[in-house]
PASEBA-1860 file (N, C-alpha, C; in nm, 3 decimals):
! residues 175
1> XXXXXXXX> -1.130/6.396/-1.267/-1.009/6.444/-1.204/-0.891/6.410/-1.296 ~ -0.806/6.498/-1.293/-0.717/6.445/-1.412/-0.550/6.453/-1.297 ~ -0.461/6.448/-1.335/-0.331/6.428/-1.267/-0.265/6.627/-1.253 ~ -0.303/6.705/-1.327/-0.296/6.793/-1.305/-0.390/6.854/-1.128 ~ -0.472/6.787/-1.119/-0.557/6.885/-1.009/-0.494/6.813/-0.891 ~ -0.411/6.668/-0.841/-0.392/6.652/-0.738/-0.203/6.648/-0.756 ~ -0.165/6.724/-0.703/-0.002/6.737/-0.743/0.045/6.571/-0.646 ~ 0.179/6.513/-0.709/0.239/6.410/-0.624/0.202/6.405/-0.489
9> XXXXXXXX> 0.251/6.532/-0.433/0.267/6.476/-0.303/0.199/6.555/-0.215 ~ 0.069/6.601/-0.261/-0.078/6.754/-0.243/-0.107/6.662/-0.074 ~ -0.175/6.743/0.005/-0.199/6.700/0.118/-0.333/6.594/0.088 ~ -0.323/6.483/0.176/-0.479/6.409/0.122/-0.359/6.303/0.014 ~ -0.271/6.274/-0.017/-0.286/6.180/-0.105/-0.300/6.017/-0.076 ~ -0.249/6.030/0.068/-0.271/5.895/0.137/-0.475/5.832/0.140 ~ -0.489/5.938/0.153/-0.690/5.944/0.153/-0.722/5.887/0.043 ~ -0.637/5.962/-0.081/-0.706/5.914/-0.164/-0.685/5.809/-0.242
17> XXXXXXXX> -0.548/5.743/-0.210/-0.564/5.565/-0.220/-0.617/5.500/-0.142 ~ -0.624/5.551/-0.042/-0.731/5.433/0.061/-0.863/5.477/-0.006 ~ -0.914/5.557/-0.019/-1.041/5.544/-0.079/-1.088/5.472/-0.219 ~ -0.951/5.508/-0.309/-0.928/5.455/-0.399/-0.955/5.288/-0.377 ~ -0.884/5.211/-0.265/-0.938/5.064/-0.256/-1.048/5.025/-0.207 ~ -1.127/5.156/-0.104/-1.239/5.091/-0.088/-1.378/5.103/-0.206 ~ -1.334/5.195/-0.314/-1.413/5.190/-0.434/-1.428/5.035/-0.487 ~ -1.310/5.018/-0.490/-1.274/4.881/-0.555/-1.318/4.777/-0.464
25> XXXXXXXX> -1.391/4.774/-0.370/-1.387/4.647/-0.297/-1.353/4.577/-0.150 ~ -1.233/4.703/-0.099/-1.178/4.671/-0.027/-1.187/4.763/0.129 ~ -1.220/4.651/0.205/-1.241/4.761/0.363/-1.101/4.828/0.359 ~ -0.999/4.803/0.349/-0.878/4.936/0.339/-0.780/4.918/0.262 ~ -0.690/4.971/0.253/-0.569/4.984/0.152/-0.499/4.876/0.187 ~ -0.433/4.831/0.305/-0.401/4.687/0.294/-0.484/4.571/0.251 ~ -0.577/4.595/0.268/-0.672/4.444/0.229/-0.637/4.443/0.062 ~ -0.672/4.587/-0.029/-0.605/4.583/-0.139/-0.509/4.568/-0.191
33> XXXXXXXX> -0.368/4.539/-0.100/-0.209/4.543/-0.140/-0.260/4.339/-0.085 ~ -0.288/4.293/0.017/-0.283/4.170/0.016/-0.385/4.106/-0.087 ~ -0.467/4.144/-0.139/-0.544/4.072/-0.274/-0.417/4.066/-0.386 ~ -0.340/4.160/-0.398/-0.245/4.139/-0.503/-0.109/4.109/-0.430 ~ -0.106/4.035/-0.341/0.008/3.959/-0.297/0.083/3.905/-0.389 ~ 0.228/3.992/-0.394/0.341/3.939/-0.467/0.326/3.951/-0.582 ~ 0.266/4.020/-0.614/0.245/4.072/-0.749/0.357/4.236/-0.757 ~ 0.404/4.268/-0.866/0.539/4.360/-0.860/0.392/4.489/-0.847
41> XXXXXXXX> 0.474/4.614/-0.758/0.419/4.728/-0.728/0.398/4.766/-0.878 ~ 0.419/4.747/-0.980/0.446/4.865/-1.112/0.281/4.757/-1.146 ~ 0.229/4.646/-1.141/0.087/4.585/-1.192/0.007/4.659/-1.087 ~ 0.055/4.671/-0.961/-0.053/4.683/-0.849/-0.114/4.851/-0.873 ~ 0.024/4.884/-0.888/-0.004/5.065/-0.951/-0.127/5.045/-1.047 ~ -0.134/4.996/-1.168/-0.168/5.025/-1.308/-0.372/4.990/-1.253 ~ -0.352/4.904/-1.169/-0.457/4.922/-1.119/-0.517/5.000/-1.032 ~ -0.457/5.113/-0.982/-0.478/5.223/-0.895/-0.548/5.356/-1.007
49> XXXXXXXX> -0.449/5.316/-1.095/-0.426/5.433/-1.186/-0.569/5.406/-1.269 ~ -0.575/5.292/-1.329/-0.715/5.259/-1.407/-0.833/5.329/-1.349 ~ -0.828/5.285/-1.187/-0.931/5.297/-1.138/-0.969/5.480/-1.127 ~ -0.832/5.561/-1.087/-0.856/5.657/-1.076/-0.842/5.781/-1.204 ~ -0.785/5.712/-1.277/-0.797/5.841/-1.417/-0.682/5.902/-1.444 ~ -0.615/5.897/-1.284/-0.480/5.940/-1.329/-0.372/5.926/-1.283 ~ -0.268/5.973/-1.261/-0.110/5.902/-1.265/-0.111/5.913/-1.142 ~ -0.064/5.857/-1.054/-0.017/5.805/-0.913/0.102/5.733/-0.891
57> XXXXXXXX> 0.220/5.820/-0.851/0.340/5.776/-0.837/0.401/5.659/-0.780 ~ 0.494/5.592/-0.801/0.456/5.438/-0.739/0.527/5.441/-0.579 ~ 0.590/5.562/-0.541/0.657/5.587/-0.409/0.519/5.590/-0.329 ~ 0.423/5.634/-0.350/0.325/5.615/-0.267/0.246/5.510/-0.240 ~ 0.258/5.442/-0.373/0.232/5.320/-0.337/0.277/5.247/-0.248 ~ 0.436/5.236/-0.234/0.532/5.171/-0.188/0.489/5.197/-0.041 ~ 0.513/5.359/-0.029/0.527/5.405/0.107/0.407/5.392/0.182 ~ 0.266/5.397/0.125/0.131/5.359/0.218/0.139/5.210/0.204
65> XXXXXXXX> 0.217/5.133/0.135/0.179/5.002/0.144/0.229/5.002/0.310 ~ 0.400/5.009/0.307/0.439/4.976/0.416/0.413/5.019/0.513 ~ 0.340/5.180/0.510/0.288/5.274/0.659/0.177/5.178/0.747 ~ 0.126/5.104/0.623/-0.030/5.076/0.640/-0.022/4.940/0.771 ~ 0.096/4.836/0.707/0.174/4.726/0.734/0.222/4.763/0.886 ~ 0.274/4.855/0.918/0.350/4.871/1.010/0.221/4.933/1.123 ~ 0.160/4.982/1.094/0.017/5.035/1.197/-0.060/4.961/1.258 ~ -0.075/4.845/1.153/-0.126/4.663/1.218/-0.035/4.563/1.282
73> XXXXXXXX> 0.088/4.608/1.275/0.175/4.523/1.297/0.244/4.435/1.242 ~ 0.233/4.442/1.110/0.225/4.370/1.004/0.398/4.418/0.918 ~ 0.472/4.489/0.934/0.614/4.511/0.922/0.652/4.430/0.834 ~ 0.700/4.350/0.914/0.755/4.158/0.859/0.725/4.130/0.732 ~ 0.539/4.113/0.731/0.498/4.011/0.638/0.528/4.134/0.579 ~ 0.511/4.246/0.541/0.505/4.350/0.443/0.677/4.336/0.369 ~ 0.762/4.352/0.409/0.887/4.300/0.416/0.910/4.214/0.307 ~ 0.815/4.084/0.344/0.858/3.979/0.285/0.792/3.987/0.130
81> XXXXXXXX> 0.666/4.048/0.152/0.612/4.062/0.009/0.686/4.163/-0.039 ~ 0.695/4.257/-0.042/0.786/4.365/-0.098/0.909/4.281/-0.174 ~ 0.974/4.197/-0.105/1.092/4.175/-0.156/1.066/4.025/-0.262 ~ 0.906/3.985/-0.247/0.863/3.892/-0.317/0.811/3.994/-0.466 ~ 0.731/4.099/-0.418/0.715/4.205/-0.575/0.892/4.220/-0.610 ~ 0.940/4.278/-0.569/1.074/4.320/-0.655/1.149/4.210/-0.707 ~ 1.150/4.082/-0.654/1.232/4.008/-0.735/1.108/3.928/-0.844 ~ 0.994/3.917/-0.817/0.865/3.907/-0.956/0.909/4.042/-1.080
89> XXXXXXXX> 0.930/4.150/-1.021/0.976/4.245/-1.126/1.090/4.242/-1.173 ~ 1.179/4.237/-1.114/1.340/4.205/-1.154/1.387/4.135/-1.223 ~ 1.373/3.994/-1.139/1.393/3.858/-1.181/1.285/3.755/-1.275 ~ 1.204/3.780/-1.341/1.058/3.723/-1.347/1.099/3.582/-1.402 ~ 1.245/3.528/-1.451/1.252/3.414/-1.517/1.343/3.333/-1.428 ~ 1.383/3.355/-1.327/1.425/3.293/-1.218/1.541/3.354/-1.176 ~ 1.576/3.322/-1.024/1.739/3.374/-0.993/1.869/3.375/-1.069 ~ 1.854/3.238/-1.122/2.012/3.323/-1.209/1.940/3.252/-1.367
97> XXXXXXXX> 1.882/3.302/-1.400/1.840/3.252/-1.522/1.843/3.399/-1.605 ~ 1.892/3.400/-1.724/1.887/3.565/-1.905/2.020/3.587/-1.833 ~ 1.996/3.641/-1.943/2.129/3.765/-1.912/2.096/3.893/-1.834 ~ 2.191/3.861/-1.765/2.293/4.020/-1.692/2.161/4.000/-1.542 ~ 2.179/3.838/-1.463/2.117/3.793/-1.376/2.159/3.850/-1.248 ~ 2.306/3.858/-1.195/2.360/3.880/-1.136/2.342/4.082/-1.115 ~ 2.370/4.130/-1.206/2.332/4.280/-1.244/2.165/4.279/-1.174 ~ 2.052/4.198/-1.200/1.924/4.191/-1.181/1.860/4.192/-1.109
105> XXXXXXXX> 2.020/4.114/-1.019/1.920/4.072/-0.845/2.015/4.158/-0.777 ~ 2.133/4.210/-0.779/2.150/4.352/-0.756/2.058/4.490/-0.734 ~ 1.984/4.508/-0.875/1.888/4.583/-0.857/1.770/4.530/-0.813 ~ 1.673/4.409/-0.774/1.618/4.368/-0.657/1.663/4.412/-0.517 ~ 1.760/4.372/-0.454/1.813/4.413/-0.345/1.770/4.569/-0.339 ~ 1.850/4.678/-0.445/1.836/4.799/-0.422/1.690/4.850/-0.433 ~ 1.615/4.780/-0.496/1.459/4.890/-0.512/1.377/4.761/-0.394 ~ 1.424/4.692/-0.356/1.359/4.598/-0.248/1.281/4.758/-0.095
113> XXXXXXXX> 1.170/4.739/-0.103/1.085/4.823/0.039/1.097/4.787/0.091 ~ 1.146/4.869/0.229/1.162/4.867/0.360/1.064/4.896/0.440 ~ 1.024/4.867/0.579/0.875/4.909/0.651/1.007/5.018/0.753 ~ 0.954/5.125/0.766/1.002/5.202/0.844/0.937/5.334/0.916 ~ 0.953/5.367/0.998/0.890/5.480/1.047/0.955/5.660/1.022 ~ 1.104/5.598/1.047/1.204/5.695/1.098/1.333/5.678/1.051 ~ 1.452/5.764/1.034/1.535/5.721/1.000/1.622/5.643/1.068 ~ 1.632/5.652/1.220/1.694/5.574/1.293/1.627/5.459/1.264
121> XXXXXXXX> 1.489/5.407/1.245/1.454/5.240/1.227/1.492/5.228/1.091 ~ 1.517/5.299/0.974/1.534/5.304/0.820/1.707/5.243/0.844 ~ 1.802/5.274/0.922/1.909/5.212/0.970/1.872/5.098/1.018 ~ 1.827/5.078/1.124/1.807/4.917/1.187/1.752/4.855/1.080 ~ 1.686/4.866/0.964/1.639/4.784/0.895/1.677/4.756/0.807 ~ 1.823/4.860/0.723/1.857/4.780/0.592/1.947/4.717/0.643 ~ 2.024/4.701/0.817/2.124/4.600/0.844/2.012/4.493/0.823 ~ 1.892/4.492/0.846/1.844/4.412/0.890/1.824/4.263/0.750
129> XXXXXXXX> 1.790/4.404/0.669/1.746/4.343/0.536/1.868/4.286/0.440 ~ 2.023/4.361/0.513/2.092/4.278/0.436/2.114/4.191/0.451 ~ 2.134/4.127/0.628/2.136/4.011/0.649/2.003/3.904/0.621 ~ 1.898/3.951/0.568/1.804/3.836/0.486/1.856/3.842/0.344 ~ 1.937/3.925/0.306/1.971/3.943/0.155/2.091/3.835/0.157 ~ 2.165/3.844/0.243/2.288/3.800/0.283/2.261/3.630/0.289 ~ 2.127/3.578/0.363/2.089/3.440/0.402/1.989/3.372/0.292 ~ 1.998/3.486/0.163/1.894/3.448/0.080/1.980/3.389/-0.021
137> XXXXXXXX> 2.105/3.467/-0.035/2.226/3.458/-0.154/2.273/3.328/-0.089 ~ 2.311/3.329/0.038/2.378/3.170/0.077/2.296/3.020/0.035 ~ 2.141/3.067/0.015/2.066/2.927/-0.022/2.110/2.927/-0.132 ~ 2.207/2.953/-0.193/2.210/2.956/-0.340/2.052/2.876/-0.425 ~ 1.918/2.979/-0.466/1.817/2.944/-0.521/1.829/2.897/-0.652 ~ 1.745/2.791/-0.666/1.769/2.750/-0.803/1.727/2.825/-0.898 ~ 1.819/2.826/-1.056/1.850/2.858/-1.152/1.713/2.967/-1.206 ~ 1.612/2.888/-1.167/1.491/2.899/-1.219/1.388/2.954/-1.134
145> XXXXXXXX> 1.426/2.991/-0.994/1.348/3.030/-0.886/1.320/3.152/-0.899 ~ 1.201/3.178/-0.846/1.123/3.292/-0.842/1.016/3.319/-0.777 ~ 1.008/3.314/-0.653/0.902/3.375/-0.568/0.737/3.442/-0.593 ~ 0.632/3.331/-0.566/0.489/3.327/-0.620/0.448/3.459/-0.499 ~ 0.456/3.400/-0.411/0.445/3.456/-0.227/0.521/3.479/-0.143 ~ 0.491/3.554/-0.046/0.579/3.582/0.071/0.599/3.442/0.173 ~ 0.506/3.325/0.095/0.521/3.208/0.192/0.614/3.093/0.136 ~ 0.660/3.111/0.064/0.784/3.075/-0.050/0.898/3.024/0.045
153> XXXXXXXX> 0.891/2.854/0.035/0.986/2.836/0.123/1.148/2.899/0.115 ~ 1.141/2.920/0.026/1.299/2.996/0.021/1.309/3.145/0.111 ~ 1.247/3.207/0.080/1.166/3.339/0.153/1.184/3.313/0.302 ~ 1.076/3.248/0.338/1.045/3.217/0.453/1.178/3.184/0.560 ~ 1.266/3.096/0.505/1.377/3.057/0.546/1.502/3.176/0.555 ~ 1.468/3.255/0.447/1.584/3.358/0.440/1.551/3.464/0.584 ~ 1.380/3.475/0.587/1.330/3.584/0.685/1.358/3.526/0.815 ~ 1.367/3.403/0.846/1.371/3.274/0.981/1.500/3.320/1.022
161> XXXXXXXX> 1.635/3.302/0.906/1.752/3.346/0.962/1.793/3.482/0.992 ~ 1.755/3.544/0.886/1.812/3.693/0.876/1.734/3.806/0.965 ~ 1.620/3.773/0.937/1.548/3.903/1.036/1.488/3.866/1.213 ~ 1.558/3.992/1.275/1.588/3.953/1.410/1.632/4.142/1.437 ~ 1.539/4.155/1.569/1.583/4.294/1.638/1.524/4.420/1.617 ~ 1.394/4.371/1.534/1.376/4.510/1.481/1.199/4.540/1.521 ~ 1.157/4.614/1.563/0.997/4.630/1.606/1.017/4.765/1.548 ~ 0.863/4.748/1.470/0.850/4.916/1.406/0.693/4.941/1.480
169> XXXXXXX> 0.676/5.085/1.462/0.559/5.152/1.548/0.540/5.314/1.436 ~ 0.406/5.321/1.411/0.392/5.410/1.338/0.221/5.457/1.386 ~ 0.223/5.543/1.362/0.122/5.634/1.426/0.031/5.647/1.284 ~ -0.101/5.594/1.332/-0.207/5.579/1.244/-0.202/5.809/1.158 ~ -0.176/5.843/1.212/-0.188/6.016/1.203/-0.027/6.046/1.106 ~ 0.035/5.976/1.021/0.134/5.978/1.010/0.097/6.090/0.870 ~ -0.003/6.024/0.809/-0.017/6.104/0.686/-0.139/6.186/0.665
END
C-alpha cells in the first residue's frame, strides 16, 4: 500500500490505525498511544508510519488518540499526556532553559490536544486548558523541567487546580 491509495482523510482511516496497533501488539489504539506515554506525537507517528509503509498525517493521530480517550472515559488523563508530548517536543531541555524558551512554551500551549467531541465542548475546554496553562505558569517550573509523564508532579498539580467542569461523551460510531 503506498500513501497514494489511501487519501488523508479516505473513509476507514480511523480502522486503519486501530488495526495498525493491533498488528503491532496491541488490543486497541489506546493501549498503543499508552505504551508510548509522553512520548511527543511526531516519535509515536514515525512508528505508525514504519509499520504501515506510508505517510499518516499526525492530525489523526492526535484526533483518534483523543476520540479513543474520551469513549473510555479517559478525557483527563489524555489531556494530561498530550500536554506532557507537546512540551517533550517543544521544550525537550527544560522550561526555561536555550534560547527563545519563552517563544517555545508559547508554542506548547498552542499545538497542546484537546479531548473534545463538539465545538461547544472544544469551548469549555480551551477555558479549561488555559486555566491549567494558567496554574502551570504560576508554579513557576524549574529551569530545567520537563515532563517524563502525565504523573509528573508538576502536571498533576497544574491538572488538581486548573481542570474543573468539563465531562466529555463521544460516541464509539464517531468515525
Amino acid at each position: 500500500m503506498t500513501v497514494n491509495d489511501i487519501p488523508p482523510w479516505a473513509e476507514g482511516w480511523a480502522e486503519h490505525l486501530r488495526e495498525a496497533a493491533r498488528q503491532l501488539g496491541f488490543v486497541d489504539f489506546l493501549a498503543f498511544m499508552n505504551a508510548h506515554v509522553g512520548e511527543p506525537y511526531g516519535k509515536v507517528l514515525r512508528v505508525l508510519r514504519m509499520h504501515l509503509g506510508y505517510m499518516v498525517p499526525l492530525m489523526q493521530l492526535q484526533k483518534l488518540h483523543m476520540h479513543e480517550a474520551i469513549v473510555v472515559g479517559k478525557g483527563r488523563e489524555a489531556a494530561k499526556d498530550s500536554l506532557v508530548r507537546t512540551l517533550r517536543q517543544e521544550l525537550p531541555n527544560g522550561w526555561n532553559t536555550g534560547k527563545q524558551c519563552q517563544e517555545r512554551r508559547a508554542w506548547a500551549r498552542a499545538y497542546w490536544v484537546l479531548p473534545s467531541s463538539d465545538a461547544t465542548e472544544a469551548k469549555k475546554m480551551k477555558a479549561v486548558a488555559d486555566s491549567v496553562w494558567d496554574e502551570l505558569q504560576a508554579m513557576n517550573p524549574p529551569d530545567n523541567w520537563c515532563p517524563a509523564t502525565p504523573n509528573d508532579p508538576i502536571i498533576e498539580a497544574a491538572f488538581a487546580r486548573g481542570w474543573s467542569g468539563i465531562s466529555m461523551k463521544a460516541s464509539t460510531s464517531d468515525f
